[in-house]
N, C-alpha and C positions, 0 to 999 in steps of 0.2 A: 764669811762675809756677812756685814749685817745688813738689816731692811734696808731700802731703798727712803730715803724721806724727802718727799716733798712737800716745799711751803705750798699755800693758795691766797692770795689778798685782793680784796678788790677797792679800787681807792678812784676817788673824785665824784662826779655825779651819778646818784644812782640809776638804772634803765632797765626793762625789762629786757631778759635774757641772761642776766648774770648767775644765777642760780641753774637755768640750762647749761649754762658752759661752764660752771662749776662739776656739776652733775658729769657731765659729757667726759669733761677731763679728766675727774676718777674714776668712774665705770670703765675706762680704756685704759688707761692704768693700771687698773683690778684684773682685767682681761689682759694686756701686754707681760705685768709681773706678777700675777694671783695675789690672791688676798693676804696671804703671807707672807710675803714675800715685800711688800709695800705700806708705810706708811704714813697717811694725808694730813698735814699739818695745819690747819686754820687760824690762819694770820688776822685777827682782829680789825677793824676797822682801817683798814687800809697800811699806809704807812706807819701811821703813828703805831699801830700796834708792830710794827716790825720794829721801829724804836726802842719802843717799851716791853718789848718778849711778852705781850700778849698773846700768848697761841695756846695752842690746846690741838691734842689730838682726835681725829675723826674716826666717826666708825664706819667700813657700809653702807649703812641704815641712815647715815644721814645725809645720804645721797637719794633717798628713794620718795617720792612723793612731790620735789622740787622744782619736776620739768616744767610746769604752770606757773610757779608762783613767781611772783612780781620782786623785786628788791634783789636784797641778797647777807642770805643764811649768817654771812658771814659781817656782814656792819662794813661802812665805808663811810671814811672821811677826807676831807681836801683837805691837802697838806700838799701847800706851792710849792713846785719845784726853784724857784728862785729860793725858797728860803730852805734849801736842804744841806746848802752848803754856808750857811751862817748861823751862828751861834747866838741867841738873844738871851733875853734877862735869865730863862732857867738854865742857863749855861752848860747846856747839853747838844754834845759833837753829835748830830746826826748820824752822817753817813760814818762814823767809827760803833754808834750805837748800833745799826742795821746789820751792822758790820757783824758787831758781835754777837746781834741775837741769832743770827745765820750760825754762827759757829756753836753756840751754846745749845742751841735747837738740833744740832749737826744735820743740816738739811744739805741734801746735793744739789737742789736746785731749788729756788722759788717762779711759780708763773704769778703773772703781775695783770690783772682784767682790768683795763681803764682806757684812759681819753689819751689826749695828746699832752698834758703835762705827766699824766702817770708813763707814759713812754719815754718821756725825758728822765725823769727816775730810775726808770728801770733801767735804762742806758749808763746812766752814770753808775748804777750798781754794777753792771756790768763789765762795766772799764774800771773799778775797784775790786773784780776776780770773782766775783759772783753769778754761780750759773744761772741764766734769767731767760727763761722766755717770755712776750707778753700776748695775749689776745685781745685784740682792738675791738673795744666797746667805746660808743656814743649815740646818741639820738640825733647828734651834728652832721656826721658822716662825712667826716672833716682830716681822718688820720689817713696822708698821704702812702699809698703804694697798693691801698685794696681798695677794689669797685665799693665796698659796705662795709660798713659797721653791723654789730650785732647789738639789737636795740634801734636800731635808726627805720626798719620796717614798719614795727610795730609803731614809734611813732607817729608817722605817718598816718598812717591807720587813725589811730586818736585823732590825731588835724585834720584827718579828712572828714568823720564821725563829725566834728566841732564845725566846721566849715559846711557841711551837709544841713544842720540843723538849722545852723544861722538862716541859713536858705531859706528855709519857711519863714521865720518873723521879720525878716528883710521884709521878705516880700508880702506878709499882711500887713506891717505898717508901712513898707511903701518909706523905707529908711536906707539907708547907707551904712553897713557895718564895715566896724576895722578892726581886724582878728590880729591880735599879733600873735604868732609865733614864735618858738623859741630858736635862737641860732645867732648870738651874739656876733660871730666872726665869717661864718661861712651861711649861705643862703640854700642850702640842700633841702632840709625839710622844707622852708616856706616855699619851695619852686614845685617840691614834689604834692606837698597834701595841694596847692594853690591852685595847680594843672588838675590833679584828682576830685578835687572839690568843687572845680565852675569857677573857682573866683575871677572876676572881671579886672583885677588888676593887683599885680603882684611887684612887690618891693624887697629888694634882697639888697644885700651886703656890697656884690659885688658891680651891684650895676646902681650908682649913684640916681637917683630919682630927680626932676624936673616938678615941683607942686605943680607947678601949671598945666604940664602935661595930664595928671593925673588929675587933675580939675576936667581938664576940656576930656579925657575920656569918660569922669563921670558925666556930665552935660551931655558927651555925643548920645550916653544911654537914654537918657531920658528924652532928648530929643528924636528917640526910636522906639516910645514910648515904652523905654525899661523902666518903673520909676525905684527900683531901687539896685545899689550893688552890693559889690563882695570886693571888699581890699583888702590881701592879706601881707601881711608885715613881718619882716623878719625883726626882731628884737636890735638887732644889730644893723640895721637900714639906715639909711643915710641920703642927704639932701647931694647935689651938685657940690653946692657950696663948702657943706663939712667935710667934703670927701678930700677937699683942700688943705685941710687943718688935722691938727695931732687930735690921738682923745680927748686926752683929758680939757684943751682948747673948747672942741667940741661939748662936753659934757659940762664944762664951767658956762659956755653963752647958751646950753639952753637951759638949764639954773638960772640964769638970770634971766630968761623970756619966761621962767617959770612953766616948764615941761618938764616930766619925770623921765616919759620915755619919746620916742619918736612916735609910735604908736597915738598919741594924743596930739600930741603937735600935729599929725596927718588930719586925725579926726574935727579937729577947731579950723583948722585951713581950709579944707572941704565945706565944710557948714558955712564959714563965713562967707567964702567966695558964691556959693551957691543958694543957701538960704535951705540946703535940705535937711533934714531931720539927720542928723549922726550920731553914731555910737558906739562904744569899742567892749572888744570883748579878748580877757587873756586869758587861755584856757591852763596858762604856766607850767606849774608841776604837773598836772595830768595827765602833762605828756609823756610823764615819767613814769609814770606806775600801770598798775595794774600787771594783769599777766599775759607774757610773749606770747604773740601771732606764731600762727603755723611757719610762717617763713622764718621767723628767729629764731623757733625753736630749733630748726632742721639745719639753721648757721650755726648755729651757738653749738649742736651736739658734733659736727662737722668741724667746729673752732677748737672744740677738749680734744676730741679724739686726733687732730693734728698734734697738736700741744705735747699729748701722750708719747706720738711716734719721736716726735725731738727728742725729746729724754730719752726713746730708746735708743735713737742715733746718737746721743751725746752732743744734739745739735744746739748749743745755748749761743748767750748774745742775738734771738732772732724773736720776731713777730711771725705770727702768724697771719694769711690774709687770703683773700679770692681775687683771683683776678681773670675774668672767664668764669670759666667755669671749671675751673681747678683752686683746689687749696691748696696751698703753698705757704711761703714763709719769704720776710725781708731781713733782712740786717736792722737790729734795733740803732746803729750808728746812720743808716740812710734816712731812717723814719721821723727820727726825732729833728728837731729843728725847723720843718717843713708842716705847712698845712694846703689840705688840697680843696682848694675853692671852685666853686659853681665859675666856668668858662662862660667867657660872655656869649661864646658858641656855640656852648651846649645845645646838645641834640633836643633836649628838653624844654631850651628856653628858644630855639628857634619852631618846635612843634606849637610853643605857647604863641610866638608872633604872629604863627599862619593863620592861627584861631581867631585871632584879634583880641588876645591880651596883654593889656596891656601894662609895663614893664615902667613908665614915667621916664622913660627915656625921650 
């Protein structure tokens, strides 16, 4: 019988952890099957290199110094699940390409580390006979059926560091910041660093925003003589109003009010209704980099060594996830399709009301 070969690809937004839970997954690997007996295939840049039989084989040793580092060893690129299954001008079959680098690479399995459209990918490979398991990374912590993401900690962390700082120049000049956050769909990191950070009014995805409200909570501060706050913004936030209307609706009327993001639209609203000094700050990609937190590292190495056991059950078609405080695994056909949004009941977002933040509801 020959090695054992498994792919590894890590595709969509990059976060830190990815390299721990690369790491994580071979090392238990090495340990499950010996180092002989096993080997790690390094799938380029995500999908596209699974297209394109970009891989290369791994040694050991390029698992060892990793657990810190930020990004991932291995290149990651977004490549939409909508377009996996159409054929454009380079007239190249996808999913028959993936197909065949799987067979030409003679891998037994590929694991897939990504968000919620790389889970969709991996599902469809799936459902075309490819043994796939995926480990659920984002900073969104947005992929339905596990309490976290790996990367979504660490995040945090960052928003909270950024939101911490703001603190001070808020309040020497006695101004109004508005921090957007990253989280186009789901409002988890801006609920989490927002609670963590003191911010005095927090705006997410799922809980449509009132300007007004969040006018008259600035006003009540200062009329307690706070003279300045903390608004933190999910990128993905939203008025009453929009919350009524499709995106792209949304995204064409405020092009024409001339707003890039919501983010700004908040900060001009605020200032004019009030007269106070405003400003916004996007800390963006930062949120992305650097190297995992103790807490992602010890997910991400708990996410490979899951990963590992699958394979040795022969357990494919599955994700890996926490739920509690057990690691476990879902069906990549329950996961995919589904995203798991901030409850407007969250335990989190009614700790934030008692405080008296406020929410622009």
């Amino acid at each position: 019988m020959g090695k054992l070969r498994i792919g590894i690809l890590t595709s969509g937004g990059d976060c830190p952890g990815l390299n721990a839970t690369i790491r994580g997954a071979a090392k238990a690997c090495y340990q499950l099957f010996g180092d002989n007996k096993v080997d790690i295939i390094g799938i380029e840049d995500g999908f596209y290199g699974l297209i394109h039989n970009n891989c290369h084989k791994m040694k050991p040793s390029d698992f060892s110094g990793i657990l810190t580092q930020g990004g991932t060893i291995l290149g990651t690129k977004r490549t939409p699940y909508k377009m996996m299954q159409v054929i454009e001008e380079d007239e190249i079959d996808k999913v028959a390409e993936m197909k065949k680098t799987y067979k030409e690479q003679k891998l037994d399995c590929i694991l897939t580390l990504g968000g919620n459209g790389t889970h969709k990918t991996a599902n469809l490979l799936s459902e075309e006979g490819l043994n796939i398991i995926g480990l659920p990374k984002t900073i969104d912590n947005d992929i339905w059926g596990t309490d976290v993401t790996f990367g979504f900690h660490t995040a945090v962390d960052i928003a909270t560091d950024v939101i911490d700082r703001i603190h001070t120049t808020a309040n020497s000049h006695s101004r109004i910041m508005v921090i957007e956050i990253m989280g186009n769909k789901a409002g988890w990191l801006t609920l989490y660093s927002g609670i963590a950070g003191g911010a005095d009014i927090v705006l997410i995805p799922e809980i449509p925003y009132d300007i007004n409200k969040v006018i008259k909570a600035v006003e009540d501060r200062a009329e307690a003589g706070k003279d300045f706050s903390i608004v933190a913004v999910a990128e993905g936030a939203m008025s009453k109003a929009e919350a009524e209307l499709k995106k792209k609706e949304r995204m064409r009327l405020r092009a024409e009010e001339g707003y890039t993001t919501v983010t700004n639209r908040v900060a001009k609203e605020i200032q004019a209704a009030t007269g106070f000094e405003t400003r916004t700050v996007v800390p963006g990609h930062m949120l992305r980099g650097g190297s995992p937190s103790a807490y992602d590292r010890v997910l991400a190495t708990k996410f490979g060594a899951r990963a590992a056991q699958l394979i040795k059950e022969e357990k494919f078609g599955y994700t890996v996830a926490k739920i509690g405080s057990s690691i476990t695994e879902n069906l990549l056909s329950d996961v995919t399709m589904k995203t798991k949004f901030v409850p407007v009941d969250d335990d989190l977002v009614i700790t934030g009301k008692s405080i008296g933040v406020s929410f622009g509801e």
